[in-house]
Every structure is written in structure tokens, then in C-alpha cells.
mmCIF file as gemmi writes it, N, C-alpha and C atoms, coordinates in Angstrom:
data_model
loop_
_atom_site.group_PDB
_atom_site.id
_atom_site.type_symbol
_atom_site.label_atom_id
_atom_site.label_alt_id
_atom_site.label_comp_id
_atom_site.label_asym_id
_atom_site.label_entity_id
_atom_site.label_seq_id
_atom_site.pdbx_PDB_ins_code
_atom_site.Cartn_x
_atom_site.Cartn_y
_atom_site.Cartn_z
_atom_site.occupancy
_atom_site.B_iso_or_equiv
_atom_site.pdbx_formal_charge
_atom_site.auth_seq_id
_atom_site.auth_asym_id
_atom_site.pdbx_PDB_model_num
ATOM 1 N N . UNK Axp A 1 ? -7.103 6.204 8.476 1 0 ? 1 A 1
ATOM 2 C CA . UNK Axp A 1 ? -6.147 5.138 8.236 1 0 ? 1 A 1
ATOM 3 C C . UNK Axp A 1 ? -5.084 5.672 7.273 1 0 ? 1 A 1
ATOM 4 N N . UNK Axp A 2 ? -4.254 5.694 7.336 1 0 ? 2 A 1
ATOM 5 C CA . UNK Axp A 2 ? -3.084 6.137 6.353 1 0 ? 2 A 1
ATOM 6 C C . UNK Axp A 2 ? -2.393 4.687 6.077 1 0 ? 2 A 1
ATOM 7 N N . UNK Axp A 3 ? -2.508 4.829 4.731 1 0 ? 3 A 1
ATOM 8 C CA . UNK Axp A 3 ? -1.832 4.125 3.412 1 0 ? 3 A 1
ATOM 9 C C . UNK Axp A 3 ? -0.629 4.785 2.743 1 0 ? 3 A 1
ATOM 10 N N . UNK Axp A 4 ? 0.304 4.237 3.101 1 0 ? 4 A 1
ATOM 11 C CA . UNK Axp A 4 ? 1.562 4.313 2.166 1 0 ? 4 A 1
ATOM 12 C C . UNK Axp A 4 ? 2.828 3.405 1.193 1 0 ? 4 A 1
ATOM 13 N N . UNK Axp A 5 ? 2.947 3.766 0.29 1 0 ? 5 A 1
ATOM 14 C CA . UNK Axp A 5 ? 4.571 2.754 -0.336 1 0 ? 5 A 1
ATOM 15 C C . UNK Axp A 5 ? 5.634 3.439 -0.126 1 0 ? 5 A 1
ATOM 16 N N . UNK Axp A 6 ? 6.722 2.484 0.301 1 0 ? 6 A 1
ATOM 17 C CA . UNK Axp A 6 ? 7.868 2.753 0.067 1 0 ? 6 A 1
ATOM 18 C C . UNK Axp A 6 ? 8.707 1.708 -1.117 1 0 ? 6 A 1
ATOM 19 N N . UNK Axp A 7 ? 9.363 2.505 -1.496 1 0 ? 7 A 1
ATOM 20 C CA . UNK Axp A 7 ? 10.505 1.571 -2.593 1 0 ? 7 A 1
ATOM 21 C C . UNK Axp A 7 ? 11.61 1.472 -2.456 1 0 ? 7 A 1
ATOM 22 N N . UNK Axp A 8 ? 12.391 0.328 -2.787 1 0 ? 8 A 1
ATOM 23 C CA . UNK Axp A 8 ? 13.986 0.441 -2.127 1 0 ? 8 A 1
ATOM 24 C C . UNK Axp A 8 ? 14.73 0.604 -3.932 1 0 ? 8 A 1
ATOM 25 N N . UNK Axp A 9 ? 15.914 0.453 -3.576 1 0 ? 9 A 1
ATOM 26 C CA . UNK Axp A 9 ? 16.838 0.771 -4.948 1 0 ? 9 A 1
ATOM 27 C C . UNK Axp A 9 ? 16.402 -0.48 -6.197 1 0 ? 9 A 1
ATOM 28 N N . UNK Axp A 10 ? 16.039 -1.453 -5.443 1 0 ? 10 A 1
ATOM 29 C CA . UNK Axp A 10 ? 16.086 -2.474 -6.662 1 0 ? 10 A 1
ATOM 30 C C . UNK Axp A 10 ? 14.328 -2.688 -7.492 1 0 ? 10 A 1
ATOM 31 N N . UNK Axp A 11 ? 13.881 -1.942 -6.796 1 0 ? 11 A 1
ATOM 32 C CA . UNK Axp A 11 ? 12.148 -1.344 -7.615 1 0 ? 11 A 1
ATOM 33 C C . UNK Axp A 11 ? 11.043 -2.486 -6.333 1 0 ? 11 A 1
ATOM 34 N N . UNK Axp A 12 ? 11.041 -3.086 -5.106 1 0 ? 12 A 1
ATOM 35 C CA . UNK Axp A 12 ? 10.969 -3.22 -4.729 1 0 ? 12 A 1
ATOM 36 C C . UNK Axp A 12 ? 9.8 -2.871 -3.983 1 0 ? 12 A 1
ATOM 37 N N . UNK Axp A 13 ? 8.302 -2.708 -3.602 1 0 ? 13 A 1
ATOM 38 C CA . UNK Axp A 13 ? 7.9 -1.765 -2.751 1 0 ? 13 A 1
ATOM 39 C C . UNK Axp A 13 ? 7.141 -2.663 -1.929 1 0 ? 13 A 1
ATOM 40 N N . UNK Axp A 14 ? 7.255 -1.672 -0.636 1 0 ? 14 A 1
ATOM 41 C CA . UNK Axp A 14 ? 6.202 -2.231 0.267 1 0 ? 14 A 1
ATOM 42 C C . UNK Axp A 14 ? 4.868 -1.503 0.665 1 0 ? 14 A 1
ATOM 43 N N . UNK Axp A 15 ? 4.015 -1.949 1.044 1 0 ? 15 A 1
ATOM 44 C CA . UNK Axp A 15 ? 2.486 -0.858 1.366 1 0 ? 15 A 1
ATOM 45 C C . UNK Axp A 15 ? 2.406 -0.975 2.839 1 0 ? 15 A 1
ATOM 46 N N . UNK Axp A 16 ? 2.097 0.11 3.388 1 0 ? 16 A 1
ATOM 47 C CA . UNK Axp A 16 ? 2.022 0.225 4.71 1 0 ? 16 A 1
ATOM 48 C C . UNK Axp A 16 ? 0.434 0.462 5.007 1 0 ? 16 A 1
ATOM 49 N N . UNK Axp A 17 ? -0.341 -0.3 5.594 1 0 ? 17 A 1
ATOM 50 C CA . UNK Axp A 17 ? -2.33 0.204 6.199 1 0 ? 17 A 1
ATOM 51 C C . UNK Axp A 17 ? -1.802 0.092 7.54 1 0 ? 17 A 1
ATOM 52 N N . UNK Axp A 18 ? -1.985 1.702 7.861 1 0 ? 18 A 1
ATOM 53 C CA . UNK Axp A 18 ? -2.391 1.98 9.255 1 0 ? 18 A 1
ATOM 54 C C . UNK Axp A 18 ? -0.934 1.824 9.837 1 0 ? 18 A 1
ATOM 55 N N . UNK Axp A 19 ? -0.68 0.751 11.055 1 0 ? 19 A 1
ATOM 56 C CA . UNK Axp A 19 ? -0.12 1.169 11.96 1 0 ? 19 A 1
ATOM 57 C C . UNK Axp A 19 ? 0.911 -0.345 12.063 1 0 ? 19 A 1
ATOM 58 N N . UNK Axp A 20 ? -0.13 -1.585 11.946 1 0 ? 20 A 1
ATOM 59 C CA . UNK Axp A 20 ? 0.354 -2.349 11.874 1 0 ? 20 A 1
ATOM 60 C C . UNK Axp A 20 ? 0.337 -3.451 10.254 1 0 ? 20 A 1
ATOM 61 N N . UNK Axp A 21 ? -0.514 -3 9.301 1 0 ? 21 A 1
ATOM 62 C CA . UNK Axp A 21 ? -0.481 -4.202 8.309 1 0 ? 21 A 1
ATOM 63 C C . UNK Axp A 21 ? 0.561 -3.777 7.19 1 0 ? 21 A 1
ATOM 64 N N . UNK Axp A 22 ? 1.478 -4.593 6.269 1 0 ? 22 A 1
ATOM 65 C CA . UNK Axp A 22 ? 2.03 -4.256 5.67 1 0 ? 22 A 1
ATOM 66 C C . UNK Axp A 22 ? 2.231 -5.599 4.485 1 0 ? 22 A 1
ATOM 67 N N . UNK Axp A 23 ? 2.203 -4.899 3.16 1 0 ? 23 A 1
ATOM 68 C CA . UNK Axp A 23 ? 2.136 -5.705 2.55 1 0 ? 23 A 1
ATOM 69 C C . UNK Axp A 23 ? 3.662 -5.977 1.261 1 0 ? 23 A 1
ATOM 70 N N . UNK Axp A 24 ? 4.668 -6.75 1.489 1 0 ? 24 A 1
ATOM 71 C CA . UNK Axp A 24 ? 5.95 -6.621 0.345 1 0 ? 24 A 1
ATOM 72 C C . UNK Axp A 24 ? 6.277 -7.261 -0.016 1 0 ? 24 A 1
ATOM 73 N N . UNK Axp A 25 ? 7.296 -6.915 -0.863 1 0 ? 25 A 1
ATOM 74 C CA . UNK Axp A 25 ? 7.649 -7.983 -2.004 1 0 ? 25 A 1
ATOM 75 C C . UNK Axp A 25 ? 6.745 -7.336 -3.637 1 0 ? 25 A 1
ATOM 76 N N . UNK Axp A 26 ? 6.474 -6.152 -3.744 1 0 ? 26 A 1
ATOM 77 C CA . UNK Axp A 26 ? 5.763 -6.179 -4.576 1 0 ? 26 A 1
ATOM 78 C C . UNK Axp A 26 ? 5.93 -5.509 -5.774 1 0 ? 26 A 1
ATOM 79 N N . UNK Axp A 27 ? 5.532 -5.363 -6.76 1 0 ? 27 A 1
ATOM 80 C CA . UNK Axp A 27 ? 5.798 -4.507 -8.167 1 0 ? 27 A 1
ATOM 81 C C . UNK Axp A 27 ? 5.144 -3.187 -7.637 1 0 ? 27 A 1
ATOM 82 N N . UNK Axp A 28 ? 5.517 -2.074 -8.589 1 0 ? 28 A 1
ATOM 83 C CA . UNK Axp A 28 ? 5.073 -1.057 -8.618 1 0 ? 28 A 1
ATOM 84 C C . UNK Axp A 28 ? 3.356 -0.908 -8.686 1 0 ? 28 A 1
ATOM 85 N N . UNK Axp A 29 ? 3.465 -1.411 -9.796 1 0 ? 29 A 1
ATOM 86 C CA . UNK Axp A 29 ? 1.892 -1.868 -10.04 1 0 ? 29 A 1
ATOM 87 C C . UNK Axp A 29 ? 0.976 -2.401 -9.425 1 0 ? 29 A 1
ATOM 88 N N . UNK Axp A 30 ? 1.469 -3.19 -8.452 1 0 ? 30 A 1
ATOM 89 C CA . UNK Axp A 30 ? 0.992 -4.088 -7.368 1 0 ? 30 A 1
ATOM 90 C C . UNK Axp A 30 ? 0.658 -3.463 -6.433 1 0 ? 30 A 1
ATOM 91 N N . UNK Axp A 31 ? 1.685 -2.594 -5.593 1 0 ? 31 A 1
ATOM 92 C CA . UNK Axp A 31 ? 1.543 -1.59 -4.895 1 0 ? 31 A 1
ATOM 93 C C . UNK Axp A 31 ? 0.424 -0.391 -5.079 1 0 ? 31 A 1
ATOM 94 N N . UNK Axp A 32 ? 0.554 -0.116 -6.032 1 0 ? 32 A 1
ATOM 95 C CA . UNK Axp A 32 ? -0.206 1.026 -6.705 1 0 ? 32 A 1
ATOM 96 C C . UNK Axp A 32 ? -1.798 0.672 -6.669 1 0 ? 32 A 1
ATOM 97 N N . UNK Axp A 33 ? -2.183 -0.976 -6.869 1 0 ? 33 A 1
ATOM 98 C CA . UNK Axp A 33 ? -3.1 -0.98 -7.036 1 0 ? 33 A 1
ATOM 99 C C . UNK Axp A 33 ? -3.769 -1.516 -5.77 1 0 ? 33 A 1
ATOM 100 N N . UNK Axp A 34 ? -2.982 -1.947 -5.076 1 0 ? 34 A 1
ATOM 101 C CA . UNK Axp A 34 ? -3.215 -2.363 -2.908 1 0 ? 34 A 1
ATOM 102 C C . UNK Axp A 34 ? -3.542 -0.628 -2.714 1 0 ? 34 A 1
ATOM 103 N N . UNK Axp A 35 ? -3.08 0.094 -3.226 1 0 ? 35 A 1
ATOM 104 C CA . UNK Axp A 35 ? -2.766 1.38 -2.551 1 0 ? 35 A 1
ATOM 105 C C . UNK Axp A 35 ? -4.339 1.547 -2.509 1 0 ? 35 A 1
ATOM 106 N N . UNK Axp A 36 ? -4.085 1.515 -3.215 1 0 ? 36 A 1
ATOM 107 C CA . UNK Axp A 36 ? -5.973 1.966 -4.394 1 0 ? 36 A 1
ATOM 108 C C . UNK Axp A 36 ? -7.447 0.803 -3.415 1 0 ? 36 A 1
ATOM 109 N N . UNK Axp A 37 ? -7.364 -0.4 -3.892 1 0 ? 37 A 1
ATOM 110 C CA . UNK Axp A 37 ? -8.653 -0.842 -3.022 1 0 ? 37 A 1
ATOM 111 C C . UNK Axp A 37 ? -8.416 -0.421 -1.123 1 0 ? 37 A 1
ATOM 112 N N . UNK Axp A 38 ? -7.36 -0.2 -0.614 1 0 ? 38 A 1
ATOM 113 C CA . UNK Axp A 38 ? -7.693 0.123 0.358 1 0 ? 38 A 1
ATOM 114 C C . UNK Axp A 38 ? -8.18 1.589 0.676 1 0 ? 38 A 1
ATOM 115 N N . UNK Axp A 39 ? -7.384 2.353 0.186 1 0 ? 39 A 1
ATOM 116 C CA . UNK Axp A 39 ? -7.752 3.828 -0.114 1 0 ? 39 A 1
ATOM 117 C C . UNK Axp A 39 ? -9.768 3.468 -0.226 1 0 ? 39 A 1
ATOM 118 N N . UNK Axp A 40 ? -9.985 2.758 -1.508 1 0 ? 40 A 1
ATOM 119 C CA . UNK Axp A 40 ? -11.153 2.824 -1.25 1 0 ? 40 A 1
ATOM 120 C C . UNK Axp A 40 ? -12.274 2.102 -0.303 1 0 ? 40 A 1
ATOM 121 N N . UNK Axp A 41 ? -11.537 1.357 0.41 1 0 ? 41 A 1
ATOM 122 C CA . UNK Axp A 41 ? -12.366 0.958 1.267 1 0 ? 41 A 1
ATOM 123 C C . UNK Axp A 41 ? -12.239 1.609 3.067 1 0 ? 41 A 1
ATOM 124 N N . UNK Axp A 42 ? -11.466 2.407 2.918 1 0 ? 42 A 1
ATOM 125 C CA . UNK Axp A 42 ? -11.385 3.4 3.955 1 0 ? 42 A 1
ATOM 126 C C . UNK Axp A 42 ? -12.185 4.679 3.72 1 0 ? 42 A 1
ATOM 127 N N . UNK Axp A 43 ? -12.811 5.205 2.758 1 0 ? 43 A 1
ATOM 128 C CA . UNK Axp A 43 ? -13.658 5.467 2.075 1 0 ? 43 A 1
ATOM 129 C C . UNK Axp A 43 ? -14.592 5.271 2.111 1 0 ? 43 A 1
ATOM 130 N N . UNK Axp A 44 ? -14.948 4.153 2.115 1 0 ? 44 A 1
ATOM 131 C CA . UNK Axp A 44 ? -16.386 3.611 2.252 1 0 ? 44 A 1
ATOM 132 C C . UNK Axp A 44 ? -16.809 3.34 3.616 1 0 ? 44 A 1
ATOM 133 N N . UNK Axp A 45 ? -15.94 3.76 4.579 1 0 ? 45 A 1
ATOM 134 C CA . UNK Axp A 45 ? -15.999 3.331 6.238 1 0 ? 45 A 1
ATOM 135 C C . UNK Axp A 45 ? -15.989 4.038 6.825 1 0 ? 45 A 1
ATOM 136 N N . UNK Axp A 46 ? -16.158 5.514 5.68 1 0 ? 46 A 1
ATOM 137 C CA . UNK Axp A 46 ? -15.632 6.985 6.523 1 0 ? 46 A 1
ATOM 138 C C . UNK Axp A 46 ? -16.876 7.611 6.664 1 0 ? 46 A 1
């Protein structure tokens, strides 16, 4: 499963799981930390 953020100019980010889920509107921090429980629960499925 690949997990990613993108950020736009105004600090902005969105999280991308997989292919279709995406999650925005979010803080850095926010992002960072979506990044993180999914990371680990793809992990735990592996």
C-alpha cells in the first residue's frame, strides 16, 4: 500500500492510502500523524 503527503503553498496537506483513499484539509502534524497509523497498520497486514 503506498502512503503519501502532498502540500500546497499555503501549508495545506493532503494524505494519499493506496490508490483510491485520500485524506485533506490537514495540518502538517495531522498529516504526519495519518501518515504514521496507517504506515502502521499496513505493517501489521504484511
Amino acid at each position: 500500500m503506498r502512503i503519501h503527503k502532498e502540500g500546497t503553498f499555503d501549508g495545506v496537506w493532503t494524505v494519499f492510502v493506496g490508490p483510491c483513499l485520500c485524506f485533506s484539509d490537514l495540518s502538517e502534524t495531522e498529516a504526519d500523524a495519518l501518515m504514521a497509523a496507517f504506515a502502521r497498520l499496513a505493517a501489521s497486514r504484511a
